[in-house]
Backbone as CSV, one residue per row, in Angstrom:
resi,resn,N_x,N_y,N_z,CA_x,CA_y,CA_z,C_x,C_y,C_z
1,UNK,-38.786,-0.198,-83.489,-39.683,-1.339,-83.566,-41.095,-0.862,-83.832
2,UNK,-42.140,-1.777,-83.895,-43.663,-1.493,-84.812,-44.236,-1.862,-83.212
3,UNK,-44.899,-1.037,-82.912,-46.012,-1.113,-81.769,-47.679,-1.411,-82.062
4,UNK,-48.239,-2.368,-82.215,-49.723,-2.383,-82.628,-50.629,-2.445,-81.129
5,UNK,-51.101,-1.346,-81.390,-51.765,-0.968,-80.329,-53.101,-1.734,-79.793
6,UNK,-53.584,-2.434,-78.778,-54.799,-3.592,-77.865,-54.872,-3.363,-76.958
7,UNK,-56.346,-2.435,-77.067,-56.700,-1.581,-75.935,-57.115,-2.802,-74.769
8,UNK,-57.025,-4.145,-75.356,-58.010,-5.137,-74.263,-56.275,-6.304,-74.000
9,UNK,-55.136,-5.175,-74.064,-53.778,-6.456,-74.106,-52.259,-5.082,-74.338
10,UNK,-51.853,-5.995,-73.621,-50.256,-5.218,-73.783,-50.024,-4.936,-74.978
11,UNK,-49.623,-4.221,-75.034,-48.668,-3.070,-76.748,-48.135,-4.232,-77.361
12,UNK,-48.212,-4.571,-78.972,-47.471,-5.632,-78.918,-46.268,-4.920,-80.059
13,UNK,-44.904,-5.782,-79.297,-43.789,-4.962,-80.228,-43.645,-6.087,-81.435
14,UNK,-43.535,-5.554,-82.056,-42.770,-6.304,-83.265,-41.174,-5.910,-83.389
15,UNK,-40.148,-6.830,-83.727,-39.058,-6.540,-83.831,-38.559,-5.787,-84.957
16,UNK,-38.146,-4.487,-85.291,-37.676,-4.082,-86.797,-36.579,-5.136,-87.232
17,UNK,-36.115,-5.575,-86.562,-34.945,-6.782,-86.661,-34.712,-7.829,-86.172
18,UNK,-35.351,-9.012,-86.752,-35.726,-10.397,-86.278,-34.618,-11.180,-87.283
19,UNK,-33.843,-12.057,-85.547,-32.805,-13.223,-85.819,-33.132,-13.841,-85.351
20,UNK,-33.064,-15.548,-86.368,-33.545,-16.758,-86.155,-32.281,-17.907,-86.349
21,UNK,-32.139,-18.540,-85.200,-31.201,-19.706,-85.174,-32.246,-20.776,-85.776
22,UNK,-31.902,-21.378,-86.746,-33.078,-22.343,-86.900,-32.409,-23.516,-86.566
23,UNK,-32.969,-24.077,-85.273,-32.200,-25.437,-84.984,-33.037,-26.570,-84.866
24,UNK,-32.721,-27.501,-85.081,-33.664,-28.623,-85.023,-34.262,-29.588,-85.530
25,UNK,-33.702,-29.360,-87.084,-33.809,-29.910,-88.021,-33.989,-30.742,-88.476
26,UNK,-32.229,-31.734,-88.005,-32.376,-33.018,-87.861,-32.998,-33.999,-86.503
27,UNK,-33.015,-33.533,-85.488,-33.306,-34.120,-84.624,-35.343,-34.300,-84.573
28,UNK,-35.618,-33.424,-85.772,-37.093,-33.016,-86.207,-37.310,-34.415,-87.051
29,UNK,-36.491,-35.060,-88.218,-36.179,-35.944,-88.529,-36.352,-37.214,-88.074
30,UNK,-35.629,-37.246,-87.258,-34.775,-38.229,-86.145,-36.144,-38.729,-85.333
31,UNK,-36.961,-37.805,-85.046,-38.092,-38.437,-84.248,-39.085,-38.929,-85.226
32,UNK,-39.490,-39.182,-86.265,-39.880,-39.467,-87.336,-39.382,-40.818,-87.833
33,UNK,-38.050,-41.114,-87.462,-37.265,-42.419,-88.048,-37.170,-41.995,-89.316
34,UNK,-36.983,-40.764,-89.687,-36.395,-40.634,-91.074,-35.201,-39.798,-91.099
35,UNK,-33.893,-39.711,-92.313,-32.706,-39.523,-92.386,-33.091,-37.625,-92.011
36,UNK,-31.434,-37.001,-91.162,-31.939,-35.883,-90.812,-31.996,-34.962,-92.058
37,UNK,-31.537,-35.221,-93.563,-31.636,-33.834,-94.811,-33.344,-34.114,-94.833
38,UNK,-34.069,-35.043,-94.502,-35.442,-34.814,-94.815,-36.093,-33.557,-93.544
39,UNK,-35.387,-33.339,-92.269,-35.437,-31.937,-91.629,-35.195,-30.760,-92.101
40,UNK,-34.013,-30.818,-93.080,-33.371,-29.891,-93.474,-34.584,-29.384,-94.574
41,UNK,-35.465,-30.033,-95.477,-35.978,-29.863,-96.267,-37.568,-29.302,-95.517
42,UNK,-37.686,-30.282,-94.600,-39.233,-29.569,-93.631,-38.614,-27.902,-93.345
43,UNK,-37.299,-27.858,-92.699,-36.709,-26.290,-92.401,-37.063,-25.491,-93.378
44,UNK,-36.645,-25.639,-94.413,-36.678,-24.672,-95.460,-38.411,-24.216,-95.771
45,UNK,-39.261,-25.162,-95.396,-40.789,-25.019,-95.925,-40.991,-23.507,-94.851
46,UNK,-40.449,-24.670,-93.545,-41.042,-23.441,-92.197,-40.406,-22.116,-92.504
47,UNK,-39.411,-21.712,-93.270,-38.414,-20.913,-93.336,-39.692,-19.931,-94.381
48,UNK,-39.937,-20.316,-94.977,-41.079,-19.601,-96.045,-42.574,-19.074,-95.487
49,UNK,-43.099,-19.549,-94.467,-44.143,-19.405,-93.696,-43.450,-18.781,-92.817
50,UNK,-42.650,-18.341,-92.435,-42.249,-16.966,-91.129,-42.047,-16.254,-91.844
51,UNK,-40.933,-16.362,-92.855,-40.619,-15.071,-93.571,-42.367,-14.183,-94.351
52,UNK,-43.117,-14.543,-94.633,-44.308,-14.367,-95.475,-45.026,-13.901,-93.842
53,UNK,-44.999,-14.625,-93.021,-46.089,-14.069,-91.228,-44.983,-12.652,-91.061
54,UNK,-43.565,-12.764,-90.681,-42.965,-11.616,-90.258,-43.272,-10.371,-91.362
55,UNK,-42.863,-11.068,-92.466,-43.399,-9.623,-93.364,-44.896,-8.769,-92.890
56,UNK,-45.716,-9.581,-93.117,-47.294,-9.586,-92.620,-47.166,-8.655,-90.809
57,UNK,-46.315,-8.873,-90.380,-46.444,-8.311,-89.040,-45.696,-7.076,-89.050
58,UNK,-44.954,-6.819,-90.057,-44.295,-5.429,-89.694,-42.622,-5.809,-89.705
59,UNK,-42.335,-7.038,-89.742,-40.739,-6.362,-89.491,-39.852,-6.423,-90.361
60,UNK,-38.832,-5.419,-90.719,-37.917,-5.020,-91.480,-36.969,-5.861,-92.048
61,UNK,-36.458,-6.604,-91.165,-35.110,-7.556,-91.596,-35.493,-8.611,-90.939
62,UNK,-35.344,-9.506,-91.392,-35.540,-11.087,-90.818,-34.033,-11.917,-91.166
63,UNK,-33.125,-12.215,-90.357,-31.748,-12.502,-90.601,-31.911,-14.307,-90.364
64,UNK,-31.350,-14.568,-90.711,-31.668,-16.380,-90.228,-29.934,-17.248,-90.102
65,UNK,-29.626,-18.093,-89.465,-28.888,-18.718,-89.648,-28.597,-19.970,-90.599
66,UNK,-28.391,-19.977,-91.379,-28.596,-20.899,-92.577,-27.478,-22.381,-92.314
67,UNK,-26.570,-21.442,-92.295,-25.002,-22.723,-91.836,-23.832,-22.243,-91.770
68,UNK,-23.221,-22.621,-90.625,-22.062,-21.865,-89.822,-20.672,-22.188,-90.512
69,UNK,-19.808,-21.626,-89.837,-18.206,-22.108,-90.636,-17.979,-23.295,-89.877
70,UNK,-18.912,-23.438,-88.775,-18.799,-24.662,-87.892,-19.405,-25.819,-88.954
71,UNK,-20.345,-26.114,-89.371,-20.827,-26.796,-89.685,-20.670,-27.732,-90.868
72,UNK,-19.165,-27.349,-91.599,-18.501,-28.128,-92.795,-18.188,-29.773,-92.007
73,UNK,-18.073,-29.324,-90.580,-17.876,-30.944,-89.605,-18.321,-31.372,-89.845
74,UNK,-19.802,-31.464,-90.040,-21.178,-32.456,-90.392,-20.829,-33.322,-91.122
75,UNK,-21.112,-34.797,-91.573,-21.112,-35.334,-92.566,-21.087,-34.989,-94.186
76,UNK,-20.508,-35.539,-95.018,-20.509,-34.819,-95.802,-22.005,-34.545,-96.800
77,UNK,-22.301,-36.024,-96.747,-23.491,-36.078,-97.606,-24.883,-35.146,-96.610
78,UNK,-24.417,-34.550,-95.863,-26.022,-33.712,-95.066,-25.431,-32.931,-95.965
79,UNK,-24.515,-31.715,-95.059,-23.690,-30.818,-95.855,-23.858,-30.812,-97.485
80,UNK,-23.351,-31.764,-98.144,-24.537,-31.567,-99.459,-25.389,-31.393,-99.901
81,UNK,-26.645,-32.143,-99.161,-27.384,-31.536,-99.433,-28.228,-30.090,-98.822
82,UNK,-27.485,-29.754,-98.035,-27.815,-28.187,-97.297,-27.710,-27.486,-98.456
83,UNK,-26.588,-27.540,-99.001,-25.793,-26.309,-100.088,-26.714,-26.356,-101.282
84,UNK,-27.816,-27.924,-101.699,-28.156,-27.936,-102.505,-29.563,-27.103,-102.227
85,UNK,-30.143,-26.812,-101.130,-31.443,-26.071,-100.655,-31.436,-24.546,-101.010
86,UNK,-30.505,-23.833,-101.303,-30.552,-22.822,-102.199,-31.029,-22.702,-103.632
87,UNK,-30.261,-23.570,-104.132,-30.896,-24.274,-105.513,-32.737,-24.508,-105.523
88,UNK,-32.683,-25.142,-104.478,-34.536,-25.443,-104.384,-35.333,-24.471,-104.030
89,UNK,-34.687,-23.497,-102.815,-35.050,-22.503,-102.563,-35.696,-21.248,-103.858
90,UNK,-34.612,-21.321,-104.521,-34.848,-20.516,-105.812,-36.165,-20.621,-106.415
91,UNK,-36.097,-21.722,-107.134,-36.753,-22.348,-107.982,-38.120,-22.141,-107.396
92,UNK,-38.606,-22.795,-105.958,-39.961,-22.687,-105.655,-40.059,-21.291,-104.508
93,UNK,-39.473,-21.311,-103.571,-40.108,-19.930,-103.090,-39.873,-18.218,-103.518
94,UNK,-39.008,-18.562,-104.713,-38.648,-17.008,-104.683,-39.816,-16.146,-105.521
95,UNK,-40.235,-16.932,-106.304,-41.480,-16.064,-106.661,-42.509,-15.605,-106.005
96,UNK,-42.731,-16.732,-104.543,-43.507,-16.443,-103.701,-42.914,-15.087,-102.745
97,UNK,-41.726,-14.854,-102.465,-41.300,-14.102,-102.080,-41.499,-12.759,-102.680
98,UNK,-41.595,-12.688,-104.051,-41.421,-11.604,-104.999,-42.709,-11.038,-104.847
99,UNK,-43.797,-11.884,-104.897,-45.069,-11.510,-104.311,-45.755,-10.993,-103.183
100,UNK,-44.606,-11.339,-101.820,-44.743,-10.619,-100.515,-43.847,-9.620,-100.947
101,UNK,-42.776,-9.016,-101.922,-41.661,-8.264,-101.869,-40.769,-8.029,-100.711
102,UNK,-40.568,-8.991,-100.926,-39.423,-9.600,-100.098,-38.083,-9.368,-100.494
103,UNK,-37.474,-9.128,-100.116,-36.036,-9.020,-100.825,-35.035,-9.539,-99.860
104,UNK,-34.165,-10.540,-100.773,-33.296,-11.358,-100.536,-31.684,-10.996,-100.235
105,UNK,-31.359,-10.544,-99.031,-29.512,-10.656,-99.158,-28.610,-11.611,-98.271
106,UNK,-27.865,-11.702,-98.231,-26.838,-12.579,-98.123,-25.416,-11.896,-97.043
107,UNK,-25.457,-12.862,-96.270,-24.136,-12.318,-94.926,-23.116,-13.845,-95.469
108,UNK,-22.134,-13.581,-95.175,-21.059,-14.730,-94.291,-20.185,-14.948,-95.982
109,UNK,-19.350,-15.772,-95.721,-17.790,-15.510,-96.655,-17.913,-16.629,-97.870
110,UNK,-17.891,-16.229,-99.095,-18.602,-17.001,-100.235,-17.581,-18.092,-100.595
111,UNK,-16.122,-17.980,-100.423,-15.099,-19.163,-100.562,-15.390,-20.085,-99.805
112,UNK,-15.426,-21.218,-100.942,-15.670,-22.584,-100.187,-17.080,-23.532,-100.649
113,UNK,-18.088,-21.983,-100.403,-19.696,-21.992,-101.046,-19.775,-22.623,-102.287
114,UNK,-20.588,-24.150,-102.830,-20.017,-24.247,-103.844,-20.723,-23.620,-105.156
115,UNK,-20.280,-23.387,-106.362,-20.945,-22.271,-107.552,-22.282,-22.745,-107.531
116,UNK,-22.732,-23.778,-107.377,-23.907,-23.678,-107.993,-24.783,-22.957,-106.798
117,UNK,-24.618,-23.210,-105.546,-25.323,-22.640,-104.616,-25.175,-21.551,-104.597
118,UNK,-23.989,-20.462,-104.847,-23.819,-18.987,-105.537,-24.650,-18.668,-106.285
119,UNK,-24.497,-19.007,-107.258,-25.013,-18.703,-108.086,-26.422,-18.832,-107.810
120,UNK,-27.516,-19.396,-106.945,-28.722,-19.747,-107.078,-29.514,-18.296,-105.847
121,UNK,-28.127,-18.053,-104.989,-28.461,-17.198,-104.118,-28.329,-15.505,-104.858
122,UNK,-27.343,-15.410,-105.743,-26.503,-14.120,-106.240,-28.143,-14.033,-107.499
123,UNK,-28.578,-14.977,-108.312,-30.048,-14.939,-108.734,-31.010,-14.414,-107.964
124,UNK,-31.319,-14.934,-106.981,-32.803,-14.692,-106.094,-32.664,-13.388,-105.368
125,UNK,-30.918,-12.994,-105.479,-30.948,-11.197,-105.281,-31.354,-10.207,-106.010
126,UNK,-30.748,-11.003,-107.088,-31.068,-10.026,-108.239,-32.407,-9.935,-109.008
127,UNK,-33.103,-11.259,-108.454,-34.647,-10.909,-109.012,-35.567,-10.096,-107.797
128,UNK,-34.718,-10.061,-106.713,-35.390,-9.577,-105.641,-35.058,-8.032,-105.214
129,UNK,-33.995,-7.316,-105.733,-33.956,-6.635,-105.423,-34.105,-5.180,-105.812
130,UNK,-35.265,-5.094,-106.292,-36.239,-4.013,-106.502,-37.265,-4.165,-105.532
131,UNK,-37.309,-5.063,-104.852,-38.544,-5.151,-103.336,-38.445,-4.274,-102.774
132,UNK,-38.840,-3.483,-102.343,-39.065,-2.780,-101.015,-39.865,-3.107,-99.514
133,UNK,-39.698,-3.852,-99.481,-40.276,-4.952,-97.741,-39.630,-5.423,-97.559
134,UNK,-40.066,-6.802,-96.642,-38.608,-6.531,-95.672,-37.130,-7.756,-96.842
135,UNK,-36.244,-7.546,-95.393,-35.099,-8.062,-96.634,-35.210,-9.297,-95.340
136,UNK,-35.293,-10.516,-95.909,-34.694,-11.721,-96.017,-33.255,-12.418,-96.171
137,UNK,-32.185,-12.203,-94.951,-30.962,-12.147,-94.596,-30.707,-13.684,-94.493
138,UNK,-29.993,-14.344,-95.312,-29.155,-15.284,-95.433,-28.149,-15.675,-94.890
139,UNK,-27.765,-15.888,-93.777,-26.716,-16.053,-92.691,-25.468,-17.137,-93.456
140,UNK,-24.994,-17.785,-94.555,-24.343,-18.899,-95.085,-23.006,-18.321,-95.181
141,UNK,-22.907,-20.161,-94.482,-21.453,-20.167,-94.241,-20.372,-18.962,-93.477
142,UNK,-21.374,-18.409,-92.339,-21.152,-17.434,-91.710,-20.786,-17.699,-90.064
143,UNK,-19.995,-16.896,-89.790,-18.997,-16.920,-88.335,-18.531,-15.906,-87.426
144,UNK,-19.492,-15.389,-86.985,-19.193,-13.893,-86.019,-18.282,-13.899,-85.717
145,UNK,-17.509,-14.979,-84.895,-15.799,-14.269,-84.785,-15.225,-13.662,-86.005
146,UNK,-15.187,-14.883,-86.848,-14.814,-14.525,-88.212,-15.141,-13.138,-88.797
147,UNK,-16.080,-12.769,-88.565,-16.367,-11.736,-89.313,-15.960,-10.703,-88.258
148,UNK,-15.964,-10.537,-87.392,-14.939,-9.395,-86.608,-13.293,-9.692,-86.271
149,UNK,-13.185,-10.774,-86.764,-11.882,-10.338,-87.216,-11.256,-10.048,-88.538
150,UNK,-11.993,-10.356,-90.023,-12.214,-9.802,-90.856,-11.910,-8.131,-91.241
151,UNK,-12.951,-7.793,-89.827,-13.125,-6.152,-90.269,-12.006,-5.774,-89.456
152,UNK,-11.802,-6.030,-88.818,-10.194,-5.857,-87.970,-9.045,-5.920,-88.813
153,UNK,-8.800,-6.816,-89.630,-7.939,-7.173,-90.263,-8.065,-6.260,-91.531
154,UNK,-9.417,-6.033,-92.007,-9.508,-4.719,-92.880,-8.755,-3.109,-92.209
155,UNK,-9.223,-3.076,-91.130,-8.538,-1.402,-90.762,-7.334,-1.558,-90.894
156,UNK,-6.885,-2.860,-89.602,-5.510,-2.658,-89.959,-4.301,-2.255,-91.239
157,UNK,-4.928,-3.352,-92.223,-4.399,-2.926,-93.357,-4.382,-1.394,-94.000
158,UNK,-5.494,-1.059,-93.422,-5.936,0.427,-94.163,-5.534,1.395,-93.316
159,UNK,-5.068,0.936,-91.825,-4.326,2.231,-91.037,-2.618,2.571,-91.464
160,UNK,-2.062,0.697,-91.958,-0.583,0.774,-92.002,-0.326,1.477,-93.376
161,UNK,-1.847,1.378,-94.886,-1.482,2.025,-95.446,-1.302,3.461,-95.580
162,UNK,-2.400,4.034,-94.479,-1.848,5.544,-94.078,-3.480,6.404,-94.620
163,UNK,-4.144,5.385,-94.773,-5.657,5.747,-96.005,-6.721,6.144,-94.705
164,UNK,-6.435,6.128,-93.116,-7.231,6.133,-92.405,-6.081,5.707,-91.046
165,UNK,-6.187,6.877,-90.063,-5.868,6.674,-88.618,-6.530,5.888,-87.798
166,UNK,-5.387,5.542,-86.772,-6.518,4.735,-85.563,-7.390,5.197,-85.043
167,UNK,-7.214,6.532,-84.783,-8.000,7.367,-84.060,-9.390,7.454,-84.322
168,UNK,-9.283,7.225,-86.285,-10.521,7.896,-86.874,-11.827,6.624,-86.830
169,UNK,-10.807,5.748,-86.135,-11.515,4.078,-85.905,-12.775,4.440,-85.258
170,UNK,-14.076,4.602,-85.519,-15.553,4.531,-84.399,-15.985,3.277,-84.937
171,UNK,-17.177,3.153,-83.329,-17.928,1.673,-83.901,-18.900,1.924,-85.037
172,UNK,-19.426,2.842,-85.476,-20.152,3.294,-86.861,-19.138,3.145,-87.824
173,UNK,-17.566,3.020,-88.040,-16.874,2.870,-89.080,-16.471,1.488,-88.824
174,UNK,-16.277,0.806,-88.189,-15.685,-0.559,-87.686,-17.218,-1.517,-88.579
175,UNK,-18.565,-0.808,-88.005,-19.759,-1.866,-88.359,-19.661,-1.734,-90.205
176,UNK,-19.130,-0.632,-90.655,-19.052,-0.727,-91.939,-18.260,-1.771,-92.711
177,UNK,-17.468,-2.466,-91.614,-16.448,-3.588,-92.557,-16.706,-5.040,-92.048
178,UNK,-18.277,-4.900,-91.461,-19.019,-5.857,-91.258,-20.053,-6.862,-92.370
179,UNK,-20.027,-7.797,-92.125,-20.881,-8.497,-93.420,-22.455,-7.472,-93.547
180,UNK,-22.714,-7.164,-91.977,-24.082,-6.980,-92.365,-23.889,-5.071,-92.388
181,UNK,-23.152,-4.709,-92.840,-23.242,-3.516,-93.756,-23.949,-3.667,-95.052
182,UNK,-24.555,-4.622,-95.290,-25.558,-4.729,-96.498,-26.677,-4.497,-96.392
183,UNK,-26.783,-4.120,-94.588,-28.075,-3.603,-94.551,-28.656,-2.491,-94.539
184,UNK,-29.844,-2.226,-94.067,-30.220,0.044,-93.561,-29.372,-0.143,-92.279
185,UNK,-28.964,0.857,-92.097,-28.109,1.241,-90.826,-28.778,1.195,-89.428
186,UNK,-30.208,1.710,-89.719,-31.463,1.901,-88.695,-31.562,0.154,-88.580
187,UNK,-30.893,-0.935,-89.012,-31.490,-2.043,-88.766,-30.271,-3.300,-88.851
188,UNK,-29.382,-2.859,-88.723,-28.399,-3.834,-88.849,-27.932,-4.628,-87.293
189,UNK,-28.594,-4.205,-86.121,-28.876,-4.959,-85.004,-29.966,-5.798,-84.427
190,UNK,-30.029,-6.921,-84.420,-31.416,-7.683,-84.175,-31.721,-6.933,-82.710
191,UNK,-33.368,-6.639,-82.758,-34.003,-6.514,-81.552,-34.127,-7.877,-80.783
192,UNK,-34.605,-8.740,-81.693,-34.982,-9.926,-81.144,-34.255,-10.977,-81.475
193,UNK,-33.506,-12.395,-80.730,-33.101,-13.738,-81.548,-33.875,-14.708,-80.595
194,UNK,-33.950,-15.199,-82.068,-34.905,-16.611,-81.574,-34.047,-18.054,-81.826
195,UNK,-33.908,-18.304,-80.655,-33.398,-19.860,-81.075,-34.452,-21.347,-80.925
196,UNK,-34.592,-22.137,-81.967,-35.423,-23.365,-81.660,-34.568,-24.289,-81.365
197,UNK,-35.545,-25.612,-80.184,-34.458,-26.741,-80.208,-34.346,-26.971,-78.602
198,UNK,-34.414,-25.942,-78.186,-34.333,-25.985,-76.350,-32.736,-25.428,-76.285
199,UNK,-31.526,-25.529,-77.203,-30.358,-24.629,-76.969,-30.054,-23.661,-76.805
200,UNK,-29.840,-23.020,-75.499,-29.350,-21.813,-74.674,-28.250,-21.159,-75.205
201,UNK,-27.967,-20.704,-76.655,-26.810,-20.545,-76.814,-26.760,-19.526,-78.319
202,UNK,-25.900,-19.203,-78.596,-26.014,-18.141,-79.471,-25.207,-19.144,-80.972
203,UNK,-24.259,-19.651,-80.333,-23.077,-20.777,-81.299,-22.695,-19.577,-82.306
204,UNK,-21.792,-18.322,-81.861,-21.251,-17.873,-83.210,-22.083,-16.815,-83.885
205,UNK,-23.268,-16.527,-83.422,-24.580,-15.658,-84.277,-24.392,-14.472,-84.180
206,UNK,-24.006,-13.414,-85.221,-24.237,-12.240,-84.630,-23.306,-11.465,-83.821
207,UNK,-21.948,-12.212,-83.386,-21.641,-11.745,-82.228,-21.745,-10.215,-81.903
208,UNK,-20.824,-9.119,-82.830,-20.834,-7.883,-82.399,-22.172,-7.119,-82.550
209,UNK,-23.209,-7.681,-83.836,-24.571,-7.463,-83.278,-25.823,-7.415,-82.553
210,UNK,-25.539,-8.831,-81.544,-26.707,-8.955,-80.591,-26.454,-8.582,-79.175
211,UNK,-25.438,-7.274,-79.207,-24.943,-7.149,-77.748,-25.930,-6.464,-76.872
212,UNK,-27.282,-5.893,-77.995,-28.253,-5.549,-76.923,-29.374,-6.284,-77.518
213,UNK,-29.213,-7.479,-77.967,-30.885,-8.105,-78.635,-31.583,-8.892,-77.205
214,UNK,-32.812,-8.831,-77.472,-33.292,-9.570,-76.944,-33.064,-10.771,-77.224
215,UNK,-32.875,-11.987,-76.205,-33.366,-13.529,-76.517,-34.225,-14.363,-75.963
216,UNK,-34.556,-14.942,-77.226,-36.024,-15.658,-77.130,-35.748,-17.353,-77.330
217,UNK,-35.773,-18.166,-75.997,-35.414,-19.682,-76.769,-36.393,-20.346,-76.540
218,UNK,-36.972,-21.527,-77.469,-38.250,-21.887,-76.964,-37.740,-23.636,-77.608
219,UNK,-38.116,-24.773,-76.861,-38.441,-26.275,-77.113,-38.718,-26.741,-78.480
220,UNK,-39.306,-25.553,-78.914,-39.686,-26.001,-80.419,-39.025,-26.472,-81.520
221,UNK,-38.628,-27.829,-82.324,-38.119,-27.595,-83.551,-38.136,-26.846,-84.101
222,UNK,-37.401,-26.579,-85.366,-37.418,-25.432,-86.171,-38.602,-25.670,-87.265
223,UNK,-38.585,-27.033,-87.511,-39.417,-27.552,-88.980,-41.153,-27.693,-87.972
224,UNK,-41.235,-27.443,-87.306,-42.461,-27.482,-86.281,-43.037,-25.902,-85.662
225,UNK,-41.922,-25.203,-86.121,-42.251,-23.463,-85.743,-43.071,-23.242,-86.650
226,UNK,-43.973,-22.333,-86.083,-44.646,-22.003,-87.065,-45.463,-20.341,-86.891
227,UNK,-46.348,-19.883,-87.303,-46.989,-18.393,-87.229,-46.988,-18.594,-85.589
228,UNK,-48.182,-19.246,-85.344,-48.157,-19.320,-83.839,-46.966,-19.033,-82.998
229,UNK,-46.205,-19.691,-83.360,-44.994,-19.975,-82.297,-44.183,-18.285,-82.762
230,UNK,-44.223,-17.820,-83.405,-43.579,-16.536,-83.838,-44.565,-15.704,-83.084
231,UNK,-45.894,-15.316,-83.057,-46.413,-14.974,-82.298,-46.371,-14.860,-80.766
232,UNK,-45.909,-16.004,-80.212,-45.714,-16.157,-78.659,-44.476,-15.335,-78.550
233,UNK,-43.585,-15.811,-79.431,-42.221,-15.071,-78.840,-42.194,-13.348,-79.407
234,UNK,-43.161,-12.983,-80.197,-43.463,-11.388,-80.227,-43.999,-10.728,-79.020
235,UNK,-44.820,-11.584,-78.718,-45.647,-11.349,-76.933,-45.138,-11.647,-76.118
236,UNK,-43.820,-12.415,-76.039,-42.604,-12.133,-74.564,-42.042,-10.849,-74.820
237,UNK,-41.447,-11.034,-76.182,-40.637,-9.611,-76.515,-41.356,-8.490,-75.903
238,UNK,-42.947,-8.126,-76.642,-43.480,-6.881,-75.959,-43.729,-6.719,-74.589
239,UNK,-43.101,-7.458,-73.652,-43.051,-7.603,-72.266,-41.638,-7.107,-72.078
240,UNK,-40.611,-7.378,-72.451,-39.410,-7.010,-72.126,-39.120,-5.415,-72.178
241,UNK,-38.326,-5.049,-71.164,-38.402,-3.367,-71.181,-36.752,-3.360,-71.784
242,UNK,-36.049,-2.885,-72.309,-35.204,-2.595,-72.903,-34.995,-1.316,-72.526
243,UNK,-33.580,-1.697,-71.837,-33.215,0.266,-71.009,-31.454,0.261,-72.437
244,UNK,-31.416,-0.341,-71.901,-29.829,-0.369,-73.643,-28.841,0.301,-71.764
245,UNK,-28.775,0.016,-70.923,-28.112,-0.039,-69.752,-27.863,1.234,-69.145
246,UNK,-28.933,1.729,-69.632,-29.543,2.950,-68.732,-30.722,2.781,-67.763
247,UNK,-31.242,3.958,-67.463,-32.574,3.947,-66.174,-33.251,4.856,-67.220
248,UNK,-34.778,4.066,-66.973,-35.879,4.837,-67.860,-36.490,5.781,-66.682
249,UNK,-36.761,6.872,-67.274,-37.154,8.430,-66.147,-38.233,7.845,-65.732
C-alpha cells in the first residue's frame, strides 16, 4: 500500500487495491421520485470521479462491482438498460480515462453478456491498454462462488488428464484459474472494500479474494459518493492495523 506521510495527522494508507460494491443506485432514484435506471446512470457519473480521485491518490487497481450473476432477477427493462451503460461508458468516459491512463479490464463470465455490451467493453481495453496507471476492474456479470468453482472445475479436468497432479495444486496455482489472474500478482487482493447503501454484506464479491481485505461500509448512496467520501474511508483504513493473523513484534 502507498503511505503519505502528515507530520500534523496519522500516516495515511492508500489501498494498492481498492473494491467497490456500488450500491444504491436505485434507491438514489427512488428518493428523487424518479425511475431507478436514472440511478444507474447518476452511478456511472460517480463511477468516473473515483476512478480519476483513486488514480490521483496512488492506488493500483480499483475493482468495482458492476452486476452480479444475481442480478439477471431484476426486471428486465433495468437490466437493459445496465448492459446498455457500457456502450455509454465508452463513448464518453474512456477518453477521459485515457487521459488519467487508466487502463480498463474486465472480471466475471462473458456468456449471456449481450454483443453489443462486449464489444463496447473488449474496445475500451483495447484503447486502454497501453496505460500504465492504475487498471480499472470491471466486475460484470460476475459471481465469486462461481468463479471458484470454475477454477476447481478447471484443475480437476487437468489433474484427470494427467497434465498436472493434485499435489502440485498451491493457492498461487489455484489463483491462476481465477478471473482476476488478469491482474499484477502483487495486486490481485483488495486491501480495502467499500460498500455504499448502509448493506453489511459482501453479496458474492470477491469471495476467495477478500479473505484478508479490509471493510469499509458507509450510509452513503453510491450516485452521492463522492472524493470526499473516498477520502473518509482512506482515513479509517489508515487506522486499521492489519496483522494477516499474526502478532506484530
Amino acid at each position: 500500500m502507498t503511505i503519505i506521510a502528515d507530520k500534523d495527522k496519522i500516516d495515511k494508507k492508500v489501498p494498492n487495491h481498492l473494491a467497490i460494491i456500488m450500491d444504491g443506485n436505485g434507491r438514489w432514484a427512488q428518493h428523487q421520485g424518479k425511475p431507478r435506471v436514472f440511478g444507474h446512470k447518476a452511478g456511472m457519473d460517480a463511477l468516473q470521479k473515483i476512478a480519476i480521485h483513486a488514480q490521483h491518490e496512488g492506488v493500483k487497481v480499483l475493482t468495482v462491482y458492476a452486476f452480479s450473476t444475481e442480478n439477471w432477477t431484476r426486471p428486465a427493462a433495468e437490466v437493459k438498460f445496465i448492459m446498455s451503460l457500457p456502450i455509454d461508458f465508452y463513448g464518453k468516459f474512456v477518453p477521459t480515462l485515457n487521459k488519467e491512463n487508466i487502463r480498463i479490464a474486465m472480471i466475471g463470465t462473458r456468456e449471456g453478456v449481450p454483443k453489443a455490451t462486449l464489444k463496447s467493453i473488449d474496445q475500451a481495453m483495447a484503447d486502454t491498454a497501453a496505460n500504465t496507471g492504475m487498471i480499472l476492474t470491471i466486475a460484470l456479470n460476475y459471481g465469486g462462488q462461481n468463479e471458484i468453482l470454475d477454477a476447481v472445475r478447471s484443475l480437476v479436468t487437468d489433474v484427470k488428464s494427467g497434465e498436472i497432479s493434485a499435489e502440485s495444486i498451491s493457492i498461487e496455482s489455484f489463483e491462476e484459474r481465477l478471473t482476476t489472474a488478469v491482474l499484477p500478482a502483487a495486486y490481485r487482493h483488495p486491501d480495502l472494500v467499500i460498500r455504499t447503501s448502509g448493506e453489511n454484506r459482501l453479496s458474492n464479491f470477491l469471495m476467495w479474494q477478500t479473505a484478508y481485505s479490509e471493510l469499509y461500509f458507509t450510509e452513503t448512496l453510491w450516485p452521492d459518493f463522492d472524493e470526499a467520501s473516498l477520502d473518509l474511508a482512506f482515513d479509517a483504513f489508515s487506522k486499521r492495523d492489519r496483522r494477516y493473523g499474526g502478532v506484530k513484534k
